[in-house]
C-alpha positions as CSV (number, residue, x, y, z in Angstrom):
1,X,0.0,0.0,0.0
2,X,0.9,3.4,-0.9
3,X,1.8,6.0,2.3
4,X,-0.2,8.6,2.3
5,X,1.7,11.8,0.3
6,X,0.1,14.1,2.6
7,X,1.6,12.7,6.0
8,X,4.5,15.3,6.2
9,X,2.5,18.5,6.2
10,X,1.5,19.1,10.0
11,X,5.3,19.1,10.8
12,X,5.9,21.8,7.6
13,X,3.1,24.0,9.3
14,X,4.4,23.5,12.6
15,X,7.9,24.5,11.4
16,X,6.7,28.0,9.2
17,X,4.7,29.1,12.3
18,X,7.3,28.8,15.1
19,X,8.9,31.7,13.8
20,X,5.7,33.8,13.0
21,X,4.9,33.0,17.0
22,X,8.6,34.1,17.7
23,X,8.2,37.0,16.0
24,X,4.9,38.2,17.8
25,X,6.6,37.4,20.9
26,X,9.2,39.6,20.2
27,X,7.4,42.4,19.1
28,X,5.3,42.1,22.1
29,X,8.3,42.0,24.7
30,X,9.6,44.9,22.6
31,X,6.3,46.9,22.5
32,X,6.2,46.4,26.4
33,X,9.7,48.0,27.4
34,X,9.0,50.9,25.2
35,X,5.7,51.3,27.2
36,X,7.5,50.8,30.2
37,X,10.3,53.1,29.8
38,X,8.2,55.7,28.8
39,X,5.6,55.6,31.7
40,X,8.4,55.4,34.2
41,X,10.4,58.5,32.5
42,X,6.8,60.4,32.8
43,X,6.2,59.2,35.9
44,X,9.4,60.5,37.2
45,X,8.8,63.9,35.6
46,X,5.6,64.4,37.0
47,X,7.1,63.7,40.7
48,X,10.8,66.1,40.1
49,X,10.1,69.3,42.1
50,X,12.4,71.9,40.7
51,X,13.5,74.7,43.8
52,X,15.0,78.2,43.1
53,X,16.1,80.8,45.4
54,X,17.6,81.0,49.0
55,X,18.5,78.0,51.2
56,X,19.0,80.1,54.4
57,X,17.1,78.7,57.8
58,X,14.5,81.9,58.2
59,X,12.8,81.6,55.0
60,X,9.4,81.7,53.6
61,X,8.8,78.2,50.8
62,X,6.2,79.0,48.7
63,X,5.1,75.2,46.8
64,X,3.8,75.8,43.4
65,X,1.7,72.6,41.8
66,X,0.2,73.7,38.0
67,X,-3.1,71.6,38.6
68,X,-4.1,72.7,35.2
69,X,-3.1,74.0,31.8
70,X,-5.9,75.7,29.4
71,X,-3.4,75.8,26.4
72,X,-6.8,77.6,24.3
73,X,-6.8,80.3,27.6
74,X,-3.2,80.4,27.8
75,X,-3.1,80.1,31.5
76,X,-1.6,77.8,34.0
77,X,-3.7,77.6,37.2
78,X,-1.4,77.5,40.3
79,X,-1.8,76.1,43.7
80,X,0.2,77.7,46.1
81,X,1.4,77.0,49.7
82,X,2.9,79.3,51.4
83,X,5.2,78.2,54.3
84,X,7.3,80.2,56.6
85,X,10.8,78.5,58.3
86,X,13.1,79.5,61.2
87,X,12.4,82.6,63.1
88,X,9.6,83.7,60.4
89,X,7.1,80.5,61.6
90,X,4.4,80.4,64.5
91,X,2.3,78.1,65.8
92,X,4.7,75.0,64.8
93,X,4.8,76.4,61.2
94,X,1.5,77.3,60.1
95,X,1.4,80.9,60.3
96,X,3.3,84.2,59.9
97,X,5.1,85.9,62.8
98,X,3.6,89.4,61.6
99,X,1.8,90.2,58.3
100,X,3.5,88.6,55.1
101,X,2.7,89.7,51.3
102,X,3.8,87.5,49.2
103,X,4.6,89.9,45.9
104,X,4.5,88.1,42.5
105,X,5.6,89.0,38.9
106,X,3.5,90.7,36.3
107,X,2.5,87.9,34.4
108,X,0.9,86.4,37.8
109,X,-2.3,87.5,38.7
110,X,-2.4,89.1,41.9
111,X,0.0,89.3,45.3
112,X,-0.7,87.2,48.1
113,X,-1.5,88.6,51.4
114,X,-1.7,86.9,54.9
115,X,-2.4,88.3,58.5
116,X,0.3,87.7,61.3
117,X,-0.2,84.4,63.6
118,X,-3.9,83.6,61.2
119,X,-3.0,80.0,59.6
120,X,-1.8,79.9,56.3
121,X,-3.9,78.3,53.4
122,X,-3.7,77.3,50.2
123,X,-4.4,79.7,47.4
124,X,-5.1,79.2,43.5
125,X,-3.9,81.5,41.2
126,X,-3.7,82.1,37.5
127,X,-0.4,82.4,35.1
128,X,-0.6,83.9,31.6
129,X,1.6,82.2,29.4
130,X,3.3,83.4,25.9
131,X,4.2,82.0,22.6
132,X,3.0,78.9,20.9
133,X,-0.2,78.5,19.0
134,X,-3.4,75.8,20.1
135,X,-3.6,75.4,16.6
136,X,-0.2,74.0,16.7
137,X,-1.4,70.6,18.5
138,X,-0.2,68.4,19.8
139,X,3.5,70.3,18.9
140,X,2.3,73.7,20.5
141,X,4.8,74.9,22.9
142,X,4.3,77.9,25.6
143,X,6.4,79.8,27.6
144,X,6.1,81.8,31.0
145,X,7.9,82.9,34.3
146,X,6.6,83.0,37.3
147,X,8.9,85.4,40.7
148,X,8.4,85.9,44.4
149,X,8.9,88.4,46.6
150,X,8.2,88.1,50.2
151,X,7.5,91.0,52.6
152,X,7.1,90.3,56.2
153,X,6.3,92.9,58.7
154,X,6.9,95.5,56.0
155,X,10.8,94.0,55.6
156,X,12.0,92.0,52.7
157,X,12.8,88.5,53.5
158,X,14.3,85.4,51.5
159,X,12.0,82.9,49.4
160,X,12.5,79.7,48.1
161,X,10.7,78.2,45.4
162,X,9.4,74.6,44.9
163,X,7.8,74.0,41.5
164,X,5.9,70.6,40.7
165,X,3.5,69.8,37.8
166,X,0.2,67.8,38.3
167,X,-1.0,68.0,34.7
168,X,-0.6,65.0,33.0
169,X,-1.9,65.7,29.7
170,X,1.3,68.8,29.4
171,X,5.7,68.4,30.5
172,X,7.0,71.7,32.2
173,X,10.2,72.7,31.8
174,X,11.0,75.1,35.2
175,X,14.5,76.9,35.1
176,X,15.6,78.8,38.1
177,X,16.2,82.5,36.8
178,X,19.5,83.7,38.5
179,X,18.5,86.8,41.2
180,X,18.9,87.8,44.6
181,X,15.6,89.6,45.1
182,X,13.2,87.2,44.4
183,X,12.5,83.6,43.9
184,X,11.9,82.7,39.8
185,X,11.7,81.0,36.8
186,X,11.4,80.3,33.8
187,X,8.5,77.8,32.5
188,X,8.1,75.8,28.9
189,X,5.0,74.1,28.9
190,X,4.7,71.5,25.8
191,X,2.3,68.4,25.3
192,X,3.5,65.2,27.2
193,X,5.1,62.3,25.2
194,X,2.4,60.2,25.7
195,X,-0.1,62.4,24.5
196,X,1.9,63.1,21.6
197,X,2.7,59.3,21.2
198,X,-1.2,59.1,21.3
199,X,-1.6,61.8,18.9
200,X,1.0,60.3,16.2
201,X,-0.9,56.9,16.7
202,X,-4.2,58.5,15.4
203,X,-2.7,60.0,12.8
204,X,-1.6,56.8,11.0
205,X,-5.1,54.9,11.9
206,X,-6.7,57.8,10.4
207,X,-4.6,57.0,7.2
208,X,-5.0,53.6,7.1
209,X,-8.8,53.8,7.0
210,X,-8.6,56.4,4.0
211,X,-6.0,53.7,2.4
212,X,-8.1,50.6,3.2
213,X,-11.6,52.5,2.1
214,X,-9.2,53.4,-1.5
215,X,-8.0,49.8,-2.2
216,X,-11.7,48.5,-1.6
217,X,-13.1,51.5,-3.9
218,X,-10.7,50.5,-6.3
219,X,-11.8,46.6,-6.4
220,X,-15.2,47.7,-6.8
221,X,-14.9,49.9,-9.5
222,X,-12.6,48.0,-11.7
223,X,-14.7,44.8,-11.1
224,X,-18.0,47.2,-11.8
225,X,-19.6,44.7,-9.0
226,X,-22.6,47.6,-8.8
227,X,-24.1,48.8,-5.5
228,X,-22.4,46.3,-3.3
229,X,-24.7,47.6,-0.2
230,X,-22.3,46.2,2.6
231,X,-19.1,48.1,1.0
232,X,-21.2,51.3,1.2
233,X,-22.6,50.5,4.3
234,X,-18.5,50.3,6.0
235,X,-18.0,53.0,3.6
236,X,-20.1,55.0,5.2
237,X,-19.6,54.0,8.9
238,X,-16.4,54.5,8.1
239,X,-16.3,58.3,7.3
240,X,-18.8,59.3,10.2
241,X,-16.8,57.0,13.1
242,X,-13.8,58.8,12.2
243,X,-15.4,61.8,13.4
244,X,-15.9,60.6,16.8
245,X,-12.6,58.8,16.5
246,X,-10.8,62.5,15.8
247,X,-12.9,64.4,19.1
248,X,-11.4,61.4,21.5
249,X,-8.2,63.1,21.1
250,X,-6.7,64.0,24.4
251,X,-7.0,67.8,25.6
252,X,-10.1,68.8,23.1
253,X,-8.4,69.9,20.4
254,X,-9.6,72.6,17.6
255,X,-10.9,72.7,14.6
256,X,-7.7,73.5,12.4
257,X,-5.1,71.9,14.1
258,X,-1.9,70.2,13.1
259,X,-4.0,67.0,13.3
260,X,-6.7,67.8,11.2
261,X,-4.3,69.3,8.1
262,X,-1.9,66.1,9.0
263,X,-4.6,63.3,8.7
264,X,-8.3,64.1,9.6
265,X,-9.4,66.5,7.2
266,X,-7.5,64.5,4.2
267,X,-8.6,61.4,5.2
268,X,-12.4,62.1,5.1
269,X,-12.0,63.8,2.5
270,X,-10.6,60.8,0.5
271,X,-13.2,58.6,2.0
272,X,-16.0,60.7,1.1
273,X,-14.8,60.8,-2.5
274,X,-14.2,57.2,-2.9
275,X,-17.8,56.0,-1.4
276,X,-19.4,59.0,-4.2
277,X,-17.2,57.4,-7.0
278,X,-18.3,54.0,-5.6
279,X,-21.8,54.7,-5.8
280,X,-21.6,56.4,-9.7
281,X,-19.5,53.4,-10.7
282,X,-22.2,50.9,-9.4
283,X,-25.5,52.5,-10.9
284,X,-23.6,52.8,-14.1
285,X,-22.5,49.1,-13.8
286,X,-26.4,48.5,-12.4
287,X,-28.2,50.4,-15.4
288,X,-26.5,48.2,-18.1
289,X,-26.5,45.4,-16.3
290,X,-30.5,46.0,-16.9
291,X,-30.0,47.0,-20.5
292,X,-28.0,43.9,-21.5
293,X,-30.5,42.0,-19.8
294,X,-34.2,43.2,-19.9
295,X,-37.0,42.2,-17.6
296,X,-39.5,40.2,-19.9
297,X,-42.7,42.2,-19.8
């Protein structure tokens, strides 16, 4: 009896998938270290507190988290704590040894002012910001500087600044400005690398779709299949979902934007015109379908 000639092939399959699987794995461990590197860079960003100013013992530390940026506003709002040290502290820390005005630059909003021995709270302010364009996103960059003076008891005493950021969605650059009156410096505020990593990522799913809705267009019209209705139909779904796929974009960006002239914009664009050529192609393949081949009456 003959052996069967087929008897060989599970160990040929076995042997071209192994390094397909391989492969995957690879990309996988790969795509994981990335992530992981990145996350633990941001992570370690988002805890850095940057201090300018003096290190002497009677001081006053004012703490300065951004809790938000509002890049269209051009504003970073501030929370800030305001701590005296040393001789400058009552009441274990928590309050002034005589009135204190905190004095800020001009591009924050307002001076700070608290009574002697009356505890100290927390206070949110506003910073304008310069430069840099919201129609830039996600690449817009801004730039600011933010200063302290500290009056206490009508006499100027030293500051120290500590600066932390607690928006995700934005990296700040803080560099201490060098001067011995006040406590400063100098801010760039840009889109985090994961948003823009996010951003990027959209981008090229938003051309694939346009490229996959073109190469099926293309089938359909040089095999003049007519109104294939389930084409359409993903045609369709295709160039509304991509709508709401654009507006999920991290930190609601504007109509205009680098994204939109990049990808969105062009890719609905191309959909919409391949699902109108689609549907002339198929009625014209549709009406002489019918003409070769008449109904009988």
């Amino acid at each position: 009896m003959v052996p069967p000639s087929d008897s060989p092939r599970p160990r040929r399959f076995r042997g071209s998938v192994l390094p397909v699987l391989l492969l995957i794995a690879f990309l996988i461990v790969a795509a994981v270290s990335v992530g992981s590197w990145l996350q633990f860079t941001e992570r370690q960003a988002v805890d850095m507190v940057d201090t300018a100013g003096s290190a002497a013992a009677d001081r006053v530390d004012v703490e300065v988290n951004v809790q938000q940026v509002d890049a269209a506003a051009r504003e970073l709002v501030l929370r800030v704590r305001v701590t005296p040290r040393g001789t400058l502290a009552a009441k274990d820390g928590i309050a002034p040894v005589d009135d204190l005005i905190l004095e800020t630059s001009a591009a924050l909003l307002g001076d700070l002012q608290f009574k002697a021995l009356d505890p100290l709270t927390t206070r949110d302010v506003q910073l304008g910001v310069t430069g840099g364009s919201i129609s830039d996103y996600p690449f817009d960059t801004y730039e600011g500087d933010i200063g302290f003076w500290a009056l206490l008891g009508g006499k100027r005493v030293p500051v120290r600044v500590l600066f932390s950021n607690n928006d995700t969605l934005f990296s700040i650059t803080a560099t201490p400005t060098a001067s011995r009156q006040e406590a400063g410096m100098a801010l760039r505020v840009s889109r985090s690398g994961s948003l823009i990593v996010f951003v990027v990522f959209m981008m090229i799913v938003m051309w694939a779709l346009a490229s996959a809705v073109i190469i099926g267009a293309w089938y359909l019209t040089t095999r003049r299949s007519g109104l294939v209705w389930p084409a359409l139909a993903w045609m369709a779904a295709t160039l509304f979902a991509l709508s709401a796929f654009r507006n999920t974009a991290p930190g609601t960006p504007p109509i205009g934007c680098v994204m939109d002239w990049f990808a969105f914009l062009w890719a609905e664009t191309v959909i919409a015109l391949c699902l109108i050529t689609v549907v002339i192609t198929g009625v014209r393949a549709a009406i002489r379908a019918e003409d070769a081949h008449p109904s009988p009456s």
